[in-house]
N, C-alpha and C positions, 0 to 999 in steps of 0.2 A: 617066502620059501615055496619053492615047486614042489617038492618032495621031501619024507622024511624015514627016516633020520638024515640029518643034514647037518654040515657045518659052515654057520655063518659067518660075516665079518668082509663088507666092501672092501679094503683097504688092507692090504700088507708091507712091510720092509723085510728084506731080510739077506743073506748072504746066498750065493748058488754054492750047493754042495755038488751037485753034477748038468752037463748041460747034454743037450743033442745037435742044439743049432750052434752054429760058428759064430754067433755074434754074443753069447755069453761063455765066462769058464769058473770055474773054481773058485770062490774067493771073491766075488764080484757083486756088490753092493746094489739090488733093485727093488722098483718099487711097485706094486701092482695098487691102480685103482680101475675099477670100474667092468665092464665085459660081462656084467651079470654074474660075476664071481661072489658066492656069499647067497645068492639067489638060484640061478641055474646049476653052478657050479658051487664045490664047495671050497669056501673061502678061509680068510683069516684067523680067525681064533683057533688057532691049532700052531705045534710047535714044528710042523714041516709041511708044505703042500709042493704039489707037482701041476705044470699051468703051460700054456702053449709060449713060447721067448715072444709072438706077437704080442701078447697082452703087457708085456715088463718094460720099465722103461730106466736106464739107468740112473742110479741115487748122484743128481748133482753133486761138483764141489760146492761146500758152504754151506752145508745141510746136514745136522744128526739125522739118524733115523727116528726118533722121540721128535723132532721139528717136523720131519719129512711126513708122521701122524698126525698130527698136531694138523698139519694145512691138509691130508687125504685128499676126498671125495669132495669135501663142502671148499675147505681151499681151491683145489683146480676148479673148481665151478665159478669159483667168486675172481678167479684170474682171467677166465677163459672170457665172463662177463664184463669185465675191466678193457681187457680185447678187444671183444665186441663195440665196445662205446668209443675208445680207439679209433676204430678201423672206421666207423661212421662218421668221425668227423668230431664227436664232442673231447674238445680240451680244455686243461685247468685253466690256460687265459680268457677262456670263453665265462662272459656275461652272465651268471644263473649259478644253480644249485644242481649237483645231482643226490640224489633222495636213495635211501637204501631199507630195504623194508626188512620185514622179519631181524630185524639188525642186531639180535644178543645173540641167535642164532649162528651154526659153525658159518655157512656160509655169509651172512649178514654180517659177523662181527673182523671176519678176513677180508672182507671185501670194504668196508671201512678204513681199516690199518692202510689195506694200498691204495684206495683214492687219498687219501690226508696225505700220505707219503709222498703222491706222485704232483700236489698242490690242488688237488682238488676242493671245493667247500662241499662238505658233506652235512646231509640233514638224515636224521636216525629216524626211522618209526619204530617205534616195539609199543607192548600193550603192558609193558613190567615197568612203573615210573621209578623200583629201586636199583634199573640198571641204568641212569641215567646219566649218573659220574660215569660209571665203567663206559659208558659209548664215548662220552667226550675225552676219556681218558684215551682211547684208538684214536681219536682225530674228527670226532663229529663235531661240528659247528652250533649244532641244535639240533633237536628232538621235537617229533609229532606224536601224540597220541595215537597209535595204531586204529580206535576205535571213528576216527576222524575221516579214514580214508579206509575202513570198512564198510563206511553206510553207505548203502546205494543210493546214487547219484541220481536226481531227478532230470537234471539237463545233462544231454550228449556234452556238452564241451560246459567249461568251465575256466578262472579267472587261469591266465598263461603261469607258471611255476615254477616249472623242474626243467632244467639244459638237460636230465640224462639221468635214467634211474634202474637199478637195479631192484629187481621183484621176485620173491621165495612162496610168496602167497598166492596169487593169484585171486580167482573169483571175483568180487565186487571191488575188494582191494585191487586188482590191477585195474582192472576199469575204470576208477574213481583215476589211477592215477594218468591213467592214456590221457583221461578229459582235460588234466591240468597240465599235459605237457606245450613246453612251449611251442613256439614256431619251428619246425626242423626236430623235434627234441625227439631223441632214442632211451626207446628201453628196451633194457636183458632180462628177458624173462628166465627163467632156471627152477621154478618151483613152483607148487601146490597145497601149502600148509592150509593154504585155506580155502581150498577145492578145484576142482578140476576144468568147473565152467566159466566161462566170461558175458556177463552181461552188460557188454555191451554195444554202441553201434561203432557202423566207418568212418564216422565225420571228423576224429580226431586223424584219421590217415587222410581223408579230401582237404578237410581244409585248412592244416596245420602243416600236411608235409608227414606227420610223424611217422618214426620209422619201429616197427615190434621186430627184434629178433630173437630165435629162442635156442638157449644154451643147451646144449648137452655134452657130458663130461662123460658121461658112459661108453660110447662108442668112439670117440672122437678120434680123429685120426694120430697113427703114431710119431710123425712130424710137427704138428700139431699141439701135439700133447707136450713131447718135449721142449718145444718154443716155451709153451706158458710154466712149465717147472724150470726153466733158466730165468722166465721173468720173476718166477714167485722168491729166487734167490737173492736176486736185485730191488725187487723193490715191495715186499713184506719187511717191516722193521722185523727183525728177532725175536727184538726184546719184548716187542708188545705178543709176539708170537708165544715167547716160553711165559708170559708174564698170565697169557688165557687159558695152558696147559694144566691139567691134571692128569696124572699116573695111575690107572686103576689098575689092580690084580687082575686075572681074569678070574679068579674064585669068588671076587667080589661082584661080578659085573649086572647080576639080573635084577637088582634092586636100579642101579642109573637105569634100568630100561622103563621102570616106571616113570622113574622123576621126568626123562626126556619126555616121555607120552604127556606127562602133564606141563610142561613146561618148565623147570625147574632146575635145568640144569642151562648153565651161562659157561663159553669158550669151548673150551676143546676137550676131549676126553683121548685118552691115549692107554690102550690097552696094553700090559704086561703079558703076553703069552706064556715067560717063564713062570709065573708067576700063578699057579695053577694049585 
């Protein structure tokens, strides 16, 4: 929060009751993630807001609004990163693993469902061995101990690993993982769960090729944007979708803000505004 009193909440759906711009009217089903809404501006948890038509992007076919929360901020991240891997070159016939870190996490655990979907072999980290059925149950192959690829790394490079991996943590964590990428091998970086810094050296970009690209969903262009919400249509299973949801009040909601702080909330949290 910038300021306060404030109302938070990244992420909205909801219906236009009146517009200014010509490209929404009445009746019309959108979605807001990201633009510093919830932070700069004030956001979702509230049963009306008023927000610029740049920032909305239409609620695809195929999609409840209860689905369209369910994937938000940490879904479009975990799409836009699947993109990214994409657009570099890494495919599910390609040779390797890609690796997904902070993986019970919203982003970690969406971004799972559509590598398995898309034929990908997926390998989980998380630091919680009692979500370990639940990752394989999205489509992970196999699980690492989180705590494995948070030690700092004593050599710049390390044995070759991962075709392509997706990273929410960063700090030592990414670093350990640059060292074990393979030859050519891409990562989408997207997060800081586990700080802000990178220790470590170039020699995984000199002498592997590897490529670091970094996600952001916040700003992301509105072309763009909607690309990765027609792919998240297509190739997010549902069912694993509604199967990670939970429906909270919003009268209830200040309590899940502990548990998330300590880790303890798994899937998706989906706020009731009416519900106050």
């Amino acid at each position: 929060m910038r300021h306060y009193p404030h109302v938070p909440g990244v992420d909205f759906t909801g219906e236009v009751v009146s517009s200014s711009d010509d490209r929404y009217r009445a009746g019309d089903r959108v979605i807001l993630t990201g633009w510093r809404v919830g932070e700069s501006h004030w956001g979702g948890y509230a049963q009306m807001a008023r927000v610029k038509a740049d920032w909305l992007v239409p609620l695809p076919e195929g999609l409840t609004p209860a689905q369209a929360m369910a994937i938000g901020t940490a879904g479009l991240t975990s799409m836009l990163a699947v993109m990214a891997l994409e657009e570099q070159g890494v495919s599910p016939q390609a040779d390797g693993e890609v690796l997904v870190t902070g993986a019970a996490g919203g982003v970690g655990s969406v971004a799972i469902s559509i590598l398995s979907h898309l034929g990908y072999r997926v390998v989980a980290s998380t630091g919680r061995p009692e979500n370990s059925d639940y990752l394989k149950h999205l489509g992970a192959s196999g699980i690492v101990d989180r705590a494995e690829l948070a030690a700092a790394s004593t050599r710049p490079l390390l044995s070759e690993r991962w075709l392509g991996a997706i990273d929410s943590v960063g700090s030592t964590t990414l670093a350990h993982v640059l060292a074990e990428m393979k030859y050519h091998g891409v990562v989408a970086a997207c997060g800081l769960a586990g700080g802000p810094d990178l220790p470590a050296t170039v020699l995984p970009f000199l002498l592997r090729g590897v490529r670091l690209i970094g996600i952001d969903s916040v700003m992301c262009p509105y072309d763009y944007r909607v690309k990765a919400w027609q792919r998240l249509v297509t190739d997010l299973p549902k069912s694993r979708l509604d199967e990670a949801m939970e429906i909270v009040a919003l009268r209830d909601i200040l309590p899940y803000g502990e548990k998330i702080l300590k880790g303890e909330v798994r899937g998706r949290l989906v706020i009731d505004v009416e519900a106050c």
